[in-house]
Structures are given as C-alpha cells and as structure tokens.
N, C-alpha and C positions, 0 to 999 in steps of 0.2 A: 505791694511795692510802695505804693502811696504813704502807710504809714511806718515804714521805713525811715522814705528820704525825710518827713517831718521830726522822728526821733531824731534822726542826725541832725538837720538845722540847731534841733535845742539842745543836744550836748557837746556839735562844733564849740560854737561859741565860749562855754566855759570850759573848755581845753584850752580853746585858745588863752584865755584868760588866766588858768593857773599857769600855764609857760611863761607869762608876761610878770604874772606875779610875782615866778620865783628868780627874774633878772634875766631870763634866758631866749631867744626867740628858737623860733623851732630846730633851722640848722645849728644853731650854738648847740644845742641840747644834745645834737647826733655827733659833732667831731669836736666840742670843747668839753674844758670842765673847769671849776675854781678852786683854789688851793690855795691854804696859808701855812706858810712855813713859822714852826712857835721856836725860836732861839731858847723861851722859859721853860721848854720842855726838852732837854737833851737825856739823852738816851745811851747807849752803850758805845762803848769808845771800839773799833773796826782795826784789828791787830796786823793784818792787812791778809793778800790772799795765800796761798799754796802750789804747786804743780810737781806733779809724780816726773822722776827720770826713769827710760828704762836706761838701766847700767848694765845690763845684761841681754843677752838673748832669749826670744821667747817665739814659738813658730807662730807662724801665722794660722790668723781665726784662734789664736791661744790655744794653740795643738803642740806642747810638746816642748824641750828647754834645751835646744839646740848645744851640740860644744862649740860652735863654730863663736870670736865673739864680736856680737853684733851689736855696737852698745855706743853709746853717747856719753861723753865728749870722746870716745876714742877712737872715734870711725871717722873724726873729723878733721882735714888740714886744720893747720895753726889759725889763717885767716879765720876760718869756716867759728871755729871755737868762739872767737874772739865777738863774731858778728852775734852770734848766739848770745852769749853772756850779754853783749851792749845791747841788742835791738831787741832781743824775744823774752829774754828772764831779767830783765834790770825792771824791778820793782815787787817782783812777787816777794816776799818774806821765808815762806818755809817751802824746804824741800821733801817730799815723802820718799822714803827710799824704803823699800819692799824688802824684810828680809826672809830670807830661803826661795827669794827668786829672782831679782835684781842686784841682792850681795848673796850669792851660794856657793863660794869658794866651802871647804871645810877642812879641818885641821884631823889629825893621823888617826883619830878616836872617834871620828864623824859625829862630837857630841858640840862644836864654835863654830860657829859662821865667819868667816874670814875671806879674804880676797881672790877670785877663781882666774884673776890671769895677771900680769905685772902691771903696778901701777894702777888699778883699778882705785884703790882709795886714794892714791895722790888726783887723779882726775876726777873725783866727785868733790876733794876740798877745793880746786881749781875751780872749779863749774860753781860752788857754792861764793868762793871770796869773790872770785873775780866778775861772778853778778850782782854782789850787794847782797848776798843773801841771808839770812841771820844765823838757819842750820836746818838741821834732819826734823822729820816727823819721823820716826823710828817705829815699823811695825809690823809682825810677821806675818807672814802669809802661811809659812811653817816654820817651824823651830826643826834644826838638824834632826836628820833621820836618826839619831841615835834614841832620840826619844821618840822615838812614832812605833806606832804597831805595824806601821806596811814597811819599817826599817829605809823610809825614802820620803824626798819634800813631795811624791805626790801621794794623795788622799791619807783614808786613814785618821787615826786621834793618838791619842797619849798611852803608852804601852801602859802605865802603870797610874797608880792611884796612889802608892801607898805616901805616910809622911816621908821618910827616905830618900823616894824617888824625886816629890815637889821639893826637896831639899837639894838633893841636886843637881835639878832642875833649874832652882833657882841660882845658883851658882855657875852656871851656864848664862845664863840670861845675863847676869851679873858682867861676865868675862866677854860678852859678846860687843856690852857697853863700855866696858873698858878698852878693849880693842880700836872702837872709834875712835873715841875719845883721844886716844893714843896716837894715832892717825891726825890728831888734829880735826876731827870734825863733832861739832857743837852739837849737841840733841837737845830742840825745845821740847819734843813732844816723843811719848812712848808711848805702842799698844801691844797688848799681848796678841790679840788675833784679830786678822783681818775676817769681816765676814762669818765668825766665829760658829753659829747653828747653821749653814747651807752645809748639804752632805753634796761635793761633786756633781752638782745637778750637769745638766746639756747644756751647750755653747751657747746659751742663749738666741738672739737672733741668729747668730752668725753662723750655723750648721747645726745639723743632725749629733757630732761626735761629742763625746764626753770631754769635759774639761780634762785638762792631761797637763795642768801647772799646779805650783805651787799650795797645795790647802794642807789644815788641819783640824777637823771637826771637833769640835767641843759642844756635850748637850749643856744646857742651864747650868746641871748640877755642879757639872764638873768646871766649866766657867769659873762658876762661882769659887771652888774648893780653888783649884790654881790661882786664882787672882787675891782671895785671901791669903796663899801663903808667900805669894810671890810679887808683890803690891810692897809689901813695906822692904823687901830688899832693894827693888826697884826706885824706892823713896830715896835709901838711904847711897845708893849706886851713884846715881843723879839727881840728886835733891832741888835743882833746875828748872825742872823738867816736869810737863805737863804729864799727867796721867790718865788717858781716856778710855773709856768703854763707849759700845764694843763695835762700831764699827761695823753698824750694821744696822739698829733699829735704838740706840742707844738710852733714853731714860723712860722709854715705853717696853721693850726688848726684855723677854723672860731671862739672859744674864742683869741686865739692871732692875730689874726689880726684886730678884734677888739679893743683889747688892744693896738695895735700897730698905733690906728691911734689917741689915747688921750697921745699926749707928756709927758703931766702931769700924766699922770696913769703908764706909763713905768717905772718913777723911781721905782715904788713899784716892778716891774720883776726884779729876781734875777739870774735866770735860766731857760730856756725851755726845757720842760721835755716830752718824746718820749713814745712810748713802740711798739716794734717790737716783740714781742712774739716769738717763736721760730722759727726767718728769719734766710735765707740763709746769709751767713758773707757778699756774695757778691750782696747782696741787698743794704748793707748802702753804699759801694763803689760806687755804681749804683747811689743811690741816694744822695750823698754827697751833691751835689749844693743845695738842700732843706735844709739841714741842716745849711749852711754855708750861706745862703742868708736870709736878712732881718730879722738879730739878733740882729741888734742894740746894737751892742759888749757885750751880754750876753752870756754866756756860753750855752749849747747847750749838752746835753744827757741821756741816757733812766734810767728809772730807776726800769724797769721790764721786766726779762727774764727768759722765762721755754720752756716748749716744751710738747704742747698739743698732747704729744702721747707718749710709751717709749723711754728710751734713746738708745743710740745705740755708737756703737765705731765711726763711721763718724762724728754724731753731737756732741761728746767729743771736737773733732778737731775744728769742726764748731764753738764751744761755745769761744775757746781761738781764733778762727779769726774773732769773733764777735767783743769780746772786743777792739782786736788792729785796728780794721779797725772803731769802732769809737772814738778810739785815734788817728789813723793818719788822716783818711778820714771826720771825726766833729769836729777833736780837741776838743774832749769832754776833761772833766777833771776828770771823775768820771763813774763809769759801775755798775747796780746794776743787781746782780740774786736774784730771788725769794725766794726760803724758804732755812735755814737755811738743817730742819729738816722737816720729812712728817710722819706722822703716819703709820705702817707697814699697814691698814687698809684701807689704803685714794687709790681710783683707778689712781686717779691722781700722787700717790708720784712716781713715776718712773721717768718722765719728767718733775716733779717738783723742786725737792728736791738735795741735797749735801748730802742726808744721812737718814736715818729712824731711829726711835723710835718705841719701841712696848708699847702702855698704857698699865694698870692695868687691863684694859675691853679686851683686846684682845687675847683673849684664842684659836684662829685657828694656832698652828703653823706647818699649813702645808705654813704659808708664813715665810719666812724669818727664819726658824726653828732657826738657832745659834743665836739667838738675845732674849735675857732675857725679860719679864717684867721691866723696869723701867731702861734699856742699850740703846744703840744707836748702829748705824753702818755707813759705808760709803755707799755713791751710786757712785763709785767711777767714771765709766762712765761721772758723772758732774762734783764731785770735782777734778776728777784730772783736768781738763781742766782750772783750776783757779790757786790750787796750786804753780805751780811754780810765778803765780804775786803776791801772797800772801806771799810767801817768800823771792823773789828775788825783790820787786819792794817796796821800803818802800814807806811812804804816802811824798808827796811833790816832786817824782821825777819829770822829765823833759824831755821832749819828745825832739827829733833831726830828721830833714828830713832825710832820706836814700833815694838815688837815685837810681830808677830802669831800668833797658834797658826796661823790659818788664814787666806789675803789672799782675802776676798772682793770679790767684783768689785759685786755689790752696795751693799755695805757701805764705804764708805772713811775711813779715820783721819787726819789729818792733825795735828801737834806743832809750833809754833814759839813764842819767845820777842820779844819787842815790843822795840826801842829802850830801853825802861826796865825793861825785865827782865822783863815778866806774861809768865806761862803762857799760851798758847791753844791750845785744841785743839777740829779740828772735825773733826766727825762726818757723811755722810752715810746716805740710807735711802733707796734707788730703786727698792725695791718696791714695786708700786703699790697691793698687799694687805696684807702681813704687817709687824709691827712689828719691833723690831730692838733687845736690848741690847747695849748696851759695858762692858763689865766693866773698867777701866783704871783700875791704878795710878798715880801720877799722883807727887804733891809730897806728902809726911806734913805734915801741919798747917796747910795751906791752905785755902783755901772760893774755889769757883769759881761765877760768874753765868751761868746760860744766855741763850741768844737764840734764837730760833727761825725759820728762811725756809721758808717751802713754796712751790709756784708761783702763790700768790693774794695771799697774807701776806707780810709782811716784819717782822722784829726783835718778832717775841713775848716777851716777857722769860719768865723759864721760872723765877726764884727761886736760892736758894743751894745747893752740897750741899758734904760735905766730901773734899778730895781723894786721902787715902789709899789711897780706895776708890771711887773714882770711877761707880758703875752708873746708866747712863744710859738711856732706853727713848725711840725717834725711833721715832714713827709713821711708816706709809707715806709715800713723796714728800717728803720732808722733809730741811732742812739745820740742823745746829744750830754755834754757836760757844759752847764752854766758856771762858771770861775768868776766869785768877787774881783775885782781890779784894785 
C-alpha cells in the first residue's frame, strides 16, 4: 500500500501540470471546452429543413389504411388551419408527401394516383402556400396497384420487367406529376421508392403485426433496371426537380452502388437519401465517412426521422444534435422529420409527430383531454427540438467549420451565416445533470442575442454578450441559438 500511495504522489503532480499546461483546470476540463469558429472555412450552404404531412388516413401502430378520412389540414377548423401554418410549419422549406398512402385516391384503370376524397389537393396547396413552403418531396411508398403483383399499395413488387411494361410504367409516373403539377403544387424533389429493399418486415417497436401500409419491394437489380429506364423521363417531366436515391441507405445501399457503377445513369442522381430512424446524434458522427465517400459530389441526407417509441426530454436534445451533426458531420444541406401532425389516436403519435390533432371519430378524451375535435396541439418534446432552426436559421444559410479541442458527443457546436450575413451559432447540452460551457471565439466586436429551447420551453431570450470571447454556460437538456446583433 505504501508504495502505491508514493507512485501517486509522483504522477499527481504532473497530471496536475499537464491540465495546467493545456489552459484548462480540472472542472473546466469536465463541463467546458474551446472552440473557434473559422468564417475562412465555409462549408455547404443548409437548403433548409422538411416535414412529412399525413394527408391521409393510416391505422394505428401503422395497421391498415382506413376509408374513414383522417387527414390534415381537413380535420381541421379554419382557426385550427391557420395557427398550424403560422406557428408549427412557417419555416420548414419542403413538404414530403407519401405517394400510394397519403395521396391514394386512383383513377378507373387503378394504374394514377389522384385525390381519394374532395378537395384533398386544394388543402395540401393551402397548407403548402399559406406556410411559406416552397413544395412537395414527391415519393412513393407504392406506385398504383395496377403495377404490383399483389394488384394493391400493399406489399408485393412490380408485376413485370419487361421494356414495355417500364415503358408504361414510366408514363404513369409521368402523368401522376402532371396531375400535381396541374393542382398547383411545385415538386422540389422526386423518389421512386420509399425504403425500396425492406420486404414488409414487423411493426417495428410498435407491435408484433406485420406492416399493413403502403410498400413496394424492389431487389438491387430491379432498382436499378426501373430507375434507368424511368430516371430520364422523370428529368424531362420535371426538370426542377431534385432526383434522389433510394431512401434508405442511399450512396452506400446495393441500389446505389449500382447506380454508381453506370456513369451515364449518375447524371439522373440528384441527391442520396438515408433514413436513420430514431439514431443516437452520435451515430451519424460515428459514421460520417459513409456518408462522405463515394458521392460523386451529390449531396448527401435523410429525409426521415421519428422515434419508434415515446419521446422523452433526452431525445428532444438528441433530435436537435441529429440535425447539426448531419450538417457538420454529412454536410447535408437539408433534415427532414416525419409528421407534421399524428392523430390523438395513432399509438405511434408520441415518437412520431411535432403535435396532434383530435379527428371527428375520436370521442376517448381520456387522451389528450384539452384538445377539441377539429384543434391541434404541440408534442412539444419534438418541436421544440427543431424550433429554434426554424426560426433562427432562414433557408439558404451557410454552414462554417468551428474547431474543436475535443468533439463531444454531448456537447454539439454548430456555425452558420443567414442570407444577410448574421452570425449564428448553436449550442447543445444533453446531459441531463451537468452544465456545459463553450468557450468560442467567435467575430471581434460584435454582440450576440441568446435564445434558449429545452424540452418544455421554447425561445427564452438569454440577453447580450460580447463576441470576441464568446463563454457560454447551457444547463442540462437544453438548446441554445447565439444570433449576431
């Protein structure tokens, strides 16, 4: 024991000493860190974010595709509308609209997807203008049963192969985008299948029952065969418009790598498109290099996020170092979450959703008791965790390196500049104990405005400080946005 406590005397000491060395004392080294933000080093310009609408009905736990229709903006009084568009979607950028399960009306030949009850596309361009929104992510989940081999949007793949069939096939696809179009609604982005290699798997967390929505399995091959022959009509339909694969595991994914070895078929890739479902923030950091390798300088990010179980105040935290970690760590240019709105009724709305709605049909209110027929509410848990980039981050900002001593997975930094030049930079804290400074250098002779989200709170104003020296202290659970002045 004796010559224990002597080894420690003599390597105390030079602990102590490299602490001291490297600027730090010992609590700075447990809840702070240093950070310089490089203005010389800008990075990918943040297009802004996304969020899924259900326009349609869908059963709960995702069992089943109800007639009854349960759907957003139409379940909702005028007021009810109106507060949605102002308070909950004013700043997102694109909408994802689900086709063959969110739009699966069908026309006399069950081969167009077109509108299943009145007024369904005038109330998605409504929901779109009257939020600022710019348009659709366009993406099926199935393509009309006329082309499936189970003759229905559920399960099943493509009856046929031949050229013929991918002919008109693609004439279909063609006429489905014409239809919107026609409607008045804009399409940034188009994919041909959601999830494209999952066969029907189980409800995930949410039950033992088999998926009973919307799919259409594509192996590799066939990916690939349909998306070569139906890729340049798709070009030339909407020329617009983004083109992304596949929405699922996107420039690492046996359809994209396929795609990736026909030169000529790449130009049609616009974007590779992910989905990490409710991952740890510090998984896409983990996996960055996949993201970043073998894109063939196309953009790169997910465009589907929830959380297969309820939400919680940790994954509030989680959800906002999602986002910035595949802006700094993908240099994505674009984040998308899941549903706008979830039915007060849906077992899934907890982990899904920004907010609930109570239908006409839903007469239990021992759920959600303060919430009307035909109102909305927050799930604030989700939203706030977006909030502060939906209002502090306009669409076109500009991301900037910040340099770390140390990338805590904790702790996350994020640097961009606005459309008009402000500085912003935000900060997370997802410990659910400990506090957390940021030590960041920042802009000499500016003064920056806090704001503050935690999973209850939203936009606490936090006052001024000066930015040469920027020392910041985020309570546990907590998001903050620093705003140039």
């Amino acid at each position: 024991m004796k010559k224990v406590n002597q080894n420690i005397k003599l390597v105390l000491p030079l602990f102590i000493l490299l602490i001291l060395k490297s600027g730090y004392g010992f609590a700075q080294t447990l809840s702070s860190g240093q950070y310089r933000v490089r203005l010389d080093h800008p990075r990918q310009v943040i297009w802004g974010l996304g969020v899924e609408i259900q326009s349609d009905a869908i059963g709960s736990g995702n069992t089943g595709l109800p007639d009854e229709v349960v759907a957003i903006p139409a379940n909702l009084i005028s007021s009810e509308r109106k507060r949605m568009y102002d308070d909950l979607l004013k700043g997102f950028r694109y909408c994802r609209l689900a086709m063959g399960l969110y739009l699966r009306g069908l026309d006399s030949t069950q081969s167009r997807i077109i509108e299943r009850y009145p007024n369904q596309l005038k109330d998605i361009k409504e929901l779109i203008s009257s939020s600022g929104m710019e348009g659709i992510s366009m993406e099926y989940w199935s393509p009309a049963p006329y082309w499936k081999s189970t003759g229905s949007y559920l399960g099943g793949t493509l009856r046929d192969t031949s050229e013929a069939f991918f002919k008109a096939f693609g004439d279909a696809l063609c006429d489905d985008i014409a239809y919107l179009k026609q409607n008045g609604i804009q399409i940034s982005m188009w994919g041909l299948q959601n999830e494209p290699i999952l066969k029907g798997v189980g409800n995930l967390s949410l039950g033992s029952k088999p998926q009973s929505y919307s799919h259409c399995y594509y192996t590799p091959e066939l990916y690939l065969k349909a998306f070569k022959s139906i890729a340049p009509r798709i070009r030339q339909a909407t020329p617009n418009s983004l083109i992304t694969v596949d929405s699922w595991n996107g420039n690492s994914g046996e359809p994209g790598k396929l795609i990736q070895k026909d030169t000529a078929l790449l130009k049609y890739v616009d974007a590779w498109v992910y989905h990490r479902v409710g991952s740890n923030s510090t998984q896409i950091r983990k996996e960055s290099s996949v993201y970043t390798s073998d894109t063939f300088d196309k953009p790169v990010y997910q465009n589907e996020f929830e959380y297969q179980r309820p939400t919680s105040d940790s994954l509030c935290i989680n959800t906002a170092q999602n986002v910035m970690n595949w802006f700094t760590f993908a240099d994505s240019p674009t984040w998308f979450w899941l549903h706008a709105l979830k039915p007060t009724y849906n077992v899934e709305a907890s982990g899904y959703s920004l907010g609930f709605w109570r239908p006409e049909d839903d007469d239990d209110f021992r759920r959600s008791s303060h919430i009307k027929k035909g109102h909305w509410d927050y799930n604030p848990q989700n939203f706030n965790a977006l909030a502060g980039f939906l209002k502090y981050m306009p669409w076109n900002s500009q991301r900037f390196i910040v340099e770390e001593d140390i990338v805590r997975d904790e702790n996350r930094i994020m640097a961009y500049k606005t459309p008009k030049g402000k500085l912003v930079i935000v900060l997370t804290n997802r410990s659910s104990s400990s506090p957390f400074t940021f030590n960041i250098n920042a802009v000499s002779g500016k003064r920056f405005k806090g704001y503050r989200y935690t999973p209850s709170v939203r936009n606490i104003k936090l006052g001024k400080l000066a930015a040469d020296k920027l020392n910041v202290t985020l309570p546990p659970l907590s998001i903050e946005f620093w705003v140039q002045q």
